[in-house]
Backbone as a printed PyTorch tensor [residue, N CA C, xyz], in Angstrom:
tensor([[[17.5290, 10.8620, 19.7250],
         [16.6170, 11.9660, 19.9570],
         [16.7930, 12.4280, 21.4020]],

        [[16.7870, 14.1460, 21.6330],
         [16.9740, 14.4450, 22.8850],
         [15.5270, 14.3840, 23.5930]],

        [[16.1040, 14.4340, 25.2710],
         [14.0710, 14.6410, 25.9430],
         [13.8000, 15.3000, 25.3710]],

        [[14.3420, 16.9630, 25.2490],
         [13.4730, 17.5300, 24.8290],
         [12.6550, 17.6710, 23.6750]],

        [[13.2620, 17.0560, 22.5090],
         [13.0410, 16.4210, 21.0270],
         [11.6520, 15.2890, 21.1350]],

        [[12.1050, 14.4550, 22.3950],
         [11.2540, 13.5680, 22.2500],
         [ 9.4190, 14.2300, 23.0480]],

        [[10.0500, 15.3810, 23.8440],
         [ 8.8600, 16.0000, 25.2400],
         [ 8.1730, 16.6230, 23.8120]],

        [[ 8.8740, 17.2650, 22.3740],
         [ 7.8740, 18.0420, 22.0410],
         [ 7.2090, 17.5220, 20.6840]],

        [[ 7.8230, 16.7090, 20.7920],
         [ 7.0640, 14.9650, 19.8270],
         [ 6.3660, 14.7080, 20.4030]],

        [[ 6.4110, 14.2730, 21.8290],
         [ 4.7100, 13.8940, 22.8020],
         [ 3.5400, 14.9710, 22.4910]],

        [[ 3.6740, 15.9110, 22.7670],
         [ 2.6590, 17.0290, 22.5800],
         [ 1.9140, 17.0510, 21.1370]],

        [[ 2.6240, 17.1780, 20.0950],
         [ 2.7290, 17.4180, 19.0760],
         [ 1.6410, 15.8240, 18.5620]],

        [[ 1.9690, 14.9470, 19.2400],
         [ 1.4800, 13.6720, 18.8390],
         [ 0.1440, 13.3700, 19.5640]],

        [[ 0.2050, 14.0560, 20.7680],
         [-0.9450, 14.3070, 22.0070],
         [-2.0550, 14.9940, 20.9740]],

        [[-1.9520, 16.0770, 20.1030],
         [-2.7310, 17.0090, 19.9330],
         [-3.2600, 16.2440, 18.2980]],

        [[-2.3750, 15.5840, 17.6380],
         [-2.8370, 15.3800, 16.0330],
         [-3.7070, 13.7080, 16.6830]],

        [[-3.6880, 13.0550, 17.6120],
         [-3.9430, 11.8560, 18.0030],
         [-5.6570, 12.1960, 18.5290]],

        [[-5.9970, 12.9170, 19.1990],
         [-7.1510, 13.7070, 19.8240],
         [-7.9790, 13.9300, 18.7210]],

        [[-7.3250, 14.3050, 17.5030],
         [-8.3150, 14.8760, 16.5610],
         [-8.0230, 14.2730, 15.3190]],

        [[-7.4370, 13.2860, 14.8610],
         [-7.0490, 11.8110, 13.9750],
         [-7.8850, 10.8090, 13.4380]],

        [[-8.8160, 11.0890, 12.5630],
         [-9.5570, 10.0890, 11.7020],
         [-8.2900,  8.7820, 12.0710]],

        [[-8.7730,  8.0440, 12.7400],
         [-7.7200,  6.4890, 12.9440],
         [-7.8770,  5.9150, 11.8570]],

        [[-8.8640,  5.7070, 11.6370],
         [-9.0810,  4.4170,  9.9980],
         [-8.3890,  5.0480,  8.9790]],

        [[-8.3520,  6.2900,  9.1290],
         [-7.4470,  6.6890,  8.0280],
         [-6.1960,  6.8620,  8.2570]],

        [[-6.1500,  7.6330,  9.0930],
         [-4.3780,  7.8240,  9.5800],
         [-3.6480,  5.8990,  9.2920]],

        [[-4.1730,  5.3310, 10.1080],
         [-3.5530,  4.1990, 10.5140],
         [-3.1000,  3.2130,  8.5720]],

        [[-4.2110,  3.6620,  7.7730],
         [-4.0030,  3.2230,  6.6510],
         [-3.1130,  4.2600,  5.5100]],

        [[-2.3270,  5.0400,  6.0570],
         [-1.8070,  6.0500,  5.2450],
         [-0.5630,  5.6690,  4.8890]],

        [[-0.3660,  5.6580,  3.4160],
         [ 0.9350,  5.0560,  2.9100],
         [ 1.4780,  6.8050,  1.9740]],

        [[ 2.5470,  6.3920,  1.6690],
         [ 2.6890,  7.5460,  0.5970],
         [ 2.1860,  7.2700, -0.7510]],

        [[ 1.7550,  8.4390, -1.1480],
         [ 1.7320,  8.5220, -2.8160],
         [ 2.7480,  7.6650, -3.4330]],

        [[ 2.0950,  7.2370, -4.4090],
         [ 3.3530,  5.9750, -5.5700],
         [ 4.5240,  7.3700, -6.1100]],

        [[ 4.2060,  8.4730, -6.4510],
         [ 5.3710,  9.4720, -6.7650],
         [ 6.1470,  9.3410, -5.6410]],

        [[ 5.6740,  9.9330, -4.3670],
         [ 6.7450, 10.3500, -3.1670],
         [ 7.2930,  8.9700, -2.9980]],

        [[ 6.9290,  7.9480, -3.1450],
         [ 7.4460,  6.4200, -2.5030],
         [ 8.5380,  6.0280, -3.6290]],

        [[ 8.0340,  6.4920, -4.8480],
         [ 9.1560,  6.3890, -6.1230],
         [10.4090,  7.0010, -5.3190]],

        [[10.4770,  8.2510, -5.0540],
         [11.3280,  8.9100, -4.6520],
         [11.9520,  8.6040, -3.3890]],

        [[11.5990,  8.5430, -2.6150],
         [11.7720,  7.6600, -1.5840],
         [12.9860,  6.5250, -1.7870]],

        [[12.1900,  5.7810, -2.8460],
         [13.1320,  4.5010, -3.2370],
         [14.1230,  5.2490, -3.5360]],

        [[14.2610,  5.7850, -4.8060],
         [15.4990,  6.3530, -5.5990],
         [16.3270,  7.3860, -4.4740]],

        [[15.7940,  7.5820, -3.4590],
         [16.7750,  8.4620, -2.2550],
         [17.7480,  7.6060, -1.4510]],

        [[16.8640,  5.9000, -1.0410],
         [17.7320,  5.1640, -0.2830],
         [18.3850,  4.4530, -1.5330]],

        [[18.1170,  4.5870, -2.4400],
         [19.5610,  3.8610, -3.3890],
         [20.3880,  4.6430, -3.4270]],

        [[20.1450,  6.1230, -3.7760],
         [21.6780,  6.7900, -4.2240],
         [21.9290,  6.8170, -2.3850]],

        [[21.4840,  6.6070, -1.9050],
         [22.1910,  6.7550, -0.0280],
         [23.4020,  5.6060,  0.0820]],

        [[22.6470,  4.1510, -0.3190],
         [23.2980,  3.2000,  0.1390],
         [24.7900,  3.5160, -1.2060]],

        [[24.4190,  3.8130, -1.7450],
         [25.5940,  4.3440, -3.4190],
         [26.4700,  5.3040, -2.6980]],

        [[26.6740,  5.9890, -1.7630],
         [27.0930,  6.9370, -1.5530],
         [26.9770,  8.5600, -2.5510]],

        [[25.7300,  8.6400, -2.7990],
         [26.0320,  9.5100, -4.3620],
         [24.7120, 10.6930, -3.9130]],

        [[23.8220, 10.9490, -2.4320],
         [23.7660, 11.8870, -2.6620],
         [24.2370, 13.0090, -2.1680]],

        [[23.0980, 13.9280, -2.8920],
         [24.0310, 15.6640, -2.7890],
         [23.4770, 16.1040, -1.0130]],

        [[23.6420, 17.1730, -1.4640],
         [23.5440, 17.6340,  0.1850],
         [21.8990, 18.1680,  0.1580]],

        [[21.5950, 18.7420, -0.4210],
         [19.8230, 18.7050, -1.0180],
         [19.2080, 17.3410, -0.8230]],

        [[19.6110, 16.0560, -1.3880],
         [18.9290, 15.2060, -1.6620],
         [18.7140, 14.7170, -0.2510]],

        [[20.2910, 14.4460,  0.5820],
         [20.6770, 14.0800,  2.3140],
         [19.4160, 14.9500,  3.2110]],

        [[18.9360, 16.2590,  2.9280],
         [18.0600, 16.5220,  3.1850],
         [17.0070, 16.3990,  2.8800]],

        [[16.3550, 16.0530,  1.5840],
         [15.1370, 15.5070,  1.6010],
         [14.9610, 14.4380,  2.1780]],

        [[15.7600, 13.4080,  1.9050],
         [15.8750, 11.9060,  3.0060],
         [15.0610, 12.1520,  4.4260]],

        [[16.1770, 13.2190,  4.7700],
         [16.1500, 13.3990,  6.2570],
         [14.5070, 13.9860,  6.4340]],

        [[14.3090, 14.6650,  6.1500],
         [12.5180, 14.8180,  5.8450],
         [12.0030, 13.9530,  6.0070]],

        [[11.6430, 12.7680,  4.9290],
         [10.9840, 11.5150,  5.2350],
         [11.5770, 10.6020,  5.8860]],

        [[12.9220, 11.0490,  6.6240],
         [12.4860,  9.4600,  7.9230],
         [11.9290, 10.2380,  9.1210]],

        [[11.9380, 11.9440,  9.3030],
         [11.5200, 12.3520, 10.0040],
         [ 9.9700, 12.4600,  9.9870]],

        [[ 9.0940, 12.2910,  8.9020],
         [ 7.7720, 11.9770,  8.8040],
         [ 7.3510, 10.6090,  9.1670]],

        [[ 8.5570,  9.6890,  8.6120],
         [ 7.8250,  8.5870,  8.8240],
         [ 7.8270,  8.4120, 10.5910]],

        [[ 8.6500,  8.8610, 11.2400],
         [ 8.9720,  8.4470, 12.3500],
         [ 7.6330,  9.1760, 13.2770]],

        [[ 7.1340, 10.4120, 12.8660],
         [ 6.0740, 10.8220, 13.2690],
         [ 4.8010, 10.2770, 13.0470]],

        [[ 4.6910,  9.8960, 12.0170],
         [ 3.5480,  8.7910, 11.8510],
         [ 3.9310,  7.6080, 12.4230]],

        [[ 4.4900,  6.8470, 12.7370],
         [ 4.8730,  5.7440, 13.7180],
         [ 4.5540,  5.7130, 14.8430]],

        [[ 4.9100,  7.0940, 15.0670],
         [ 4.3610,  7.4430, 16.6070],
         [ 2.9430,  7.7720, 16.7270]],

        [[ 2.5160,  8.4500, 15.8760],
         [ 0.9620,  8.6670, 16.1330],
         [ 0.0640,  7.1000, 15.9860]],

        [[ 0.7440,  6.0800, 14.8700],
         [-0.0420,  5.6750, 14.7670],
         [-0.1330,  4.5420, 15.8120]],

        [[ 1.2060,  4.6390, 16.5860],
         [ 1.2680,  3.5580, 17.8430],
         [ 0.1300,  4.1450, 18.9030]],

        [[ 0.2040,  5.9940, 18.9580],
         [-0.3700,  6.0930, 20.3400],
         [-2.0980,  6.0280, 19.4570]],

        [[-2.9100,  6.2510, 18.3010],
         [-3.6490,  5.4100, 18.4760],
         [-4.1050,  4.1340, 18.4810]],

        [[-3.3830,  3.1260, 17.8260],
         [-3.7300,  2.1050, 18.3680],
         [-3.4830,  1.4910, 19.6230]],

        [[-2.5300,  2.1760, 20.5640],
         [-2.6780,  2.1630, 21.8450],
         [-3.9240,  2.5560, 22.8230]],

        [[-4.6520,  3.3360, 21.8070],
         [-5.8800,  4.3560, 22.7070],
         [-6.7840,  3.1410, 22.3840]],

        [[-6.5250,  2.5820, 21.1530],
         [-7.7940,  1.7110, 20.8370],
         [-7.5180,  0.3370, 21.5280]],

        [[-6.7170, -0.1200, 22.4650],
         [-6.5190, -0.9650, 23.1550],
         [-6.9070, -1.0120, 24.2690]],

        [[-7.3640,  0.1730, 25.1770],
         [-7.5220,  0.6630, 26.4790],
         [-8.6980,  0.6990, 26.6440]]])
């Protein structure tokens, strides 16, 4: 990730963190559909078998998950302080 990738991930994480039900955020999993899918995305990945659609949906959810990672570090960081 570049600074600037990462400078507008801070903000972005600054602003949903401020206004973030924690008990909930922090307990948020995916839906059993999207997590189905999910699964069936990193199998055909590790298979070499998907399409260029699918390589992009992937890329979607590690880019969500990675945003929730981050939010949910900087609140339980807030709740440490």
């Amino acid at each position: 990730m570049s600074s600037t990738e990462s400078a507008v991930y801070d903000e972005l994480i600054d602003l949903l963190a401020d206004n973030a039900d924690a008990k909930r955020l922090v307990s948020f999993r995916l839906s059993p559909g999207k997590q189905a899918r999910l699964e069936d995305l990193l199998a055909r990945n590790r298979d070499g078998a998907l399409s260029r659609d699918e390589a992009a949906e992937l890329d979607a959810f590690e880019r969500l998950e990675h945003l929730v990672r981050l939010l949910k570090a900087r609140l339980l960081g807030r709740r440490g302080t």
